[in-house]
C-alpha positions in Angstrom: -20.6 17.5 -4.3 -18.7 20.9 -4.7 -18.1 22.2 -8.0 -15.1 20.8 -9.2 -13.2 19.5 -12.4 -13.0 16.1 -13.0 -9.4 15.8 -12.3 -10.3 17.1 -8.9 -13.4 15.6 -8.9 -11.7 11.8 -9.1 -8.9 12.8 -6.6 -11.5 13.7 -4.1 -13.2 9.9 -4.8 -10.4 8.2 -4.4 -9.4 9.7 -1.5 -12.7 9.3 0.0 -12.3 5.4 -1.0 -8.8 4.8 0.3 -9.3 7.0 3.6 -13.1 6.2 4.5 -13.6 9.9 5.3 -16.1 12.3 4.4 -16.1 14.8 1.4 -15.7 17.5 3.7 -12.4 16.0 5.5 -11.4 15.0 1.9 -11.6 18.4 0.9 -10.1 19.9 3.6 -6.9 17.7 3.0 -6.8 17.6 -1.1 -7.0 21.5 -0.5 -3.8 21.7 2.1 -1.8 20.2 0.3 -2.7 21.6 -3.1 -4.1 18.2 -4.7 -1.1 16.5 -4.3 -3.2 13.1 -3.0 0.1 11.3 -1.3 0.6 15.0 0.7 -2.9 14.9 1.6 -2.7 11.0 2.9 0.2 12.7 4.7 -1.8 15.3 6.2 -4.8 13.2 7.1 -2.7 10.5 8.9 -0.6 12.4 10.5 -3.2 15.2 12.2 -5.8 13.5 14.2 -7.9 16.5 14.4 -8.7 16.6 10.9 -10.2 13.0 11.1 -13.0 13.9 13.5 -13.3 14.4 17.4 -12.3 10.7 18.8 -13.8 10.2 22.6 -10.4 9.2 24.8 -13.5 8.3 27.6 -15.0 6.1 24.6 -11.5 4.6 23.6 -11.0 4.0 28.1 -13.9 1.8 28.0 -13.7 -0.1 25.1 -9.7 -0.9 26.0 -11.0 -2.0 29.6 -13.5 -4.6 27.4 -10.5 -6.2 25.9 -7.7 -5.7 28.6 -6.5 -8.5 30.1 -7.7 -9.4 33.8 -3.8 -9.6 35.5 -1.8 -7.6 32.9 -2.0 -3.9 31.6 -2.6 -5.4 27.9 -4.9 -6.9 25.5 -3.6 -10.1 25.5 -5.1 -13.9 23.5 -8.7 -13.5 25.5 -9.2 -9.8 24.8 -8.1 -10.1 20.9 -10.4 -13.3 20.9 -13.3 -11.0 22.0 -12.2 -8.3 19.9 -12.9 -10.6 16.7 -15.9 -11.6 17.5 -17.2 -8.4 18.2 -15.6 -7.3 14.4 -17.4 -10.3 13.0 -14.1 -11.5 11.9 -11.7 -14.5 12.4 -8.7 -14.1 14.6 -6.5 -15.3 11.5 -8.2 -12.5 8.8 -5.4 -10.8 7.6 -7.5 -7.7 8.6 -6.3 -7.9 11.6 -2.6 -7.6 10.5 -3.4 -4.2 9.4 -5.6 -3.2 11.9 -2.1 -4.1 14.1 0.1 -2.4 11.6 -2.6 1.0 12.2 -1.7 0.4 16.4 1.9 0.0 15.3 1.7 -3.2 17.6 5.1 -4.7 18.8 4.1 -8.2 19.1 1.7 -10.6 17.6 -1.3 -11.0 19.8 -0.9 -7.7 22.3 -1.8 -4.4 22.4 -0.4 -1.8 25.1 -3.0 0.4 26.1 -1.1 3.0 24.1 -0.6 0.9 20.8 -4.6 0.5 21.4 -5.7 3.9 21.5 -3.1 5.1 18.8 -4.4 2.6 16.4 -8.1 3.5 17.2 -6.9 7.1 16.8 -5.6 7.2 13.8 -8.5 5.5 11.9 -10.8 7.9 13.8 -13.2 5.7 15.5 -14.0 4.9 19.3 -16.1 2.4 19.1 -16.7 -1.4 17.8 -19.5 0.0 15.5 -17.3 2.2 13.8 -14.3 -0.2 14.1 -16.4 -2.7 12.0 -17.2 -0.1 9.5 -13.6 0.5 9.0 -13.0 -2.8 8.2 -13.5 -2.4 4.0 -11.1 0.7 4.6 -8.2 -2.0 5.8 -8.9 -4.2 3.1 -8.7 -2.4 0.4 -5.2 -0.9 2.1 -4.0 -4.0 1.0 -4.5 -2.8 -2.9 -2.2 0.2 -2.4 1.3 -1.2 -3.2 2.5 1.2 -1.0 0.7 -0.2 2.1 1.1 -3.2 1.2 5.2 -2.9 1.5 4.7 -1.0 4.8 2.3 -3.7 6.1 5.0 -6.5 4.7 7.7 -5.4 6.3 6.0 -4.6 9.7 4.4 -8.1 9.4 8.4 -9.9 10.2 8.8 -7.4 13.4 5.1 -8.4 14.7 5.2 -12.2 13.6 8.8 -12.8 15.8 9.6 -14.0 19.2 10.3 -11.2 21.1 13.8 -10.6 21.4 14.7 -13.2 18.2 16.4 -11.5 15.2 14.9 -13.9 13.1 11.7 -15.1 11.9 10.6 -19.2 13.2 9.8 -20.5 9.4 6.6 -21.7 10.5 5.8 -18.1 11.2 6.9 -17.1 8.3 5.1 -19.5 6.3 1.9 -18.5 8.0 2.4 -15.1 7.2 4.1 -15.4 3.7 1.0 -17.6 2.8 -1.8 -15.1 4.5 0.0 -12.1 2.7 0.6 -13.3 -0.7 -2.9 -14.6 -1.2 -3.7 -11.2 -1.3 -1.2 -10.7 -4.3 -1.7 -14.0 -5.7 1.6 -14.9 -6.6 1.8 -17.9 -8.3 4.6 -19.0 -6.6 4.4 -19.0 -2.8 3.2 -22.5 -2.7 6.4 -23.5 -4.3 8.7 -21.2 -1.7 7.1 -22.5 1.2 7.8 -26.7 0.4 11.4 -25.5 -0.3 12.1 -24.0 2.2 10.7 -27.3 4.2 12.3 -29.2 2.0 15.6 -27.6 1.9 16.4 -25.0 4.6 14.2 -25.7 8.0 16.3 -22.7 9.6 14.6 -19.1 10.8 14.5 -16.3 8.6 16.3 -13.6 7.9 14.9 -10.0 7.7 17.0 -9.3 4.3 15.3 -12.9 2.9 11.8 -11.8 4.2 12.5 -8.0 2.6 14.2 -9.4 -0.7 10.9 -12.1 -1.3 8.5 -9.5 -1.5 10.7 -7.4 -4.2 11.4 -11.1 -6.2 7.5 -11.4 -6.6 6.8 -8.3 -7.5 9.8 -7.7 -10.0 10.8 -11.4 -11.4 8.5 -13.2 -13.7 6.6 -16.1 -12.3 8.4 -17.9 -15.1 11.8 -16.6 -14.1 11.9 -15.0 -17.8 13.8 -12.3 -16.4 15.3 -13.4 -13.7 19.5 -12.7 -13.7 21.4 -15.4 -12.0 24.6 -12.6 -11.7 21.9 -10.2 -9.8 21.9 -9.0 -5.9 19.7 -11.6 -5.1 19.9 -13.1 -1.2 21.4 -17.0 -1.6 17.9 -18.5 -0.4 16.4 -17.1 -3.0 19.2 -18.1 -6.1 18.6 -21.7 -4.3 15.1 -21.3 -5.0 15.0 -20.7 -8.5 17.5 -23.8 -8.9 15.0 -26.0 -7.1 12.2 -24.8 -9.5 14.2 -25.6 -12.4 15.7 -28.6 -11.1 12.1 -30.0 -10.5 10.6 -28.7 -13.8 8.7 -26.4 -11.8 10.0 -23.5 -14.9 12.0 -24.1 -17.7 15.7 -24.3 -17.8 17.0 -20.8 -18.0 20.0 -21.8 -19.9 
């Protein structure tokens, strides 16, 4: 490893962990942007060429593995496929971000160009170094930051196309396979409310507001204020939990 201090010297690991790259790409970056690490994520996301020489011929052939037989797109089938050739299960939330890295449109699909932007920008062209890439999108997850932008992709990706609105099954799915990776105490008790109590779609303020509820209110409600901004499903909420001794009375 170059000669560095160990302010530097940690930077350059941990931008080697979150990225997957090399020392020399992680160099390259930290030194562009002056070791400033969220202006070097920047700069490595956003300019291909500093990620390595991806094969477009590679990234042809491996889309015509997946793509569907009567349709321009990697459909069910071809994700199916793709899976088992990652060694993973279609429902791994890895595959959420792997999505959220294609900037996908809809569950399930991938356009030919959602496909080869996503492959892209993790700098890979092939299933080999797909499947290495795989701790890379896990530990995304861990970076609060990714793990907002991955949230609130999730409700686009998870709806009907051309619904507003999230089908709470959906959302239960998703609420249930996200949250596990915060593990937030209270997402079993969201989920049987809102069967129990609203049975309607969901909105994208109530999917946006949930996320910024777990992170910021108390699993015990300690500091949660009944007079704040708070979407009405989730003021309902908090009454059912106290109503069924779920928590404390606030009073």
């Amino acid at each position: 490893m170059h000669k560095l201090g160990r302010g530097h010297r940690d930077k350059l690991q941990q931008f080697m962990a979150i990225t997957g790259s090399s020392e020399k790409v992680a160099l390259q970056a930290l030194k562009a942007s002056d070791w400033h690490l969220e202006s070097a994520f920047d700069i490595f996301y956003s300019q291909p060429q500093i990620r390595g020489v991806v094969d477009t011929r590679h990234l042809e052939e491996l889309y015509n593995r997946y793509k569907d037989n009567y349709a321009d797109m990697i459909l069910v089938d071809g994700i199916s496929l793709l899976c088992n050739d990652l060694q993973v299960e279609p429902d791994d939330i890895v595959m959420l971000v792997l999505s959220w890295h294609m900037k996908a449109a809809t569950m399930c699909e991938f356009s030919k160009q959602e496909f080869f932007t996503g492959l892209q920008a993790l700098g890979v062209d092939s299933v080999g170094k797909l499947r290495e890439k795989i701790p890379l999108m896990r530990a995304e997850l861990k970076d609060e930051y990714k793990f907002r932008e991955i949230y609130n992709f999730a409700f686009g990706w998870a709806k009907e196309k051309g619904q507003k609105s999230l089908a709470l099954d959906t959302a239960i799915g998703m609420w249930q396979l996200l949250f596990a990776e915060k593990n937030w105490p209270l997402v079993d008790h969201w989920c049987q409310f809102l069967q129990a109590k609203h049975n309607k779609a969901i909105s994208r303020d109530t999917w946006s507001q949930l996320l910024e509820f777990a992170k910021t209110i108390d699993p015990s409600l300690s500091n949660y204020d009944a007079e704040g901004a708070w979407p009405y499903l989730i003021d309902e909420f908090v009454e059912y939990l106290v109503e069924n001794g779920i928590v404390q009375n606030l009073s």
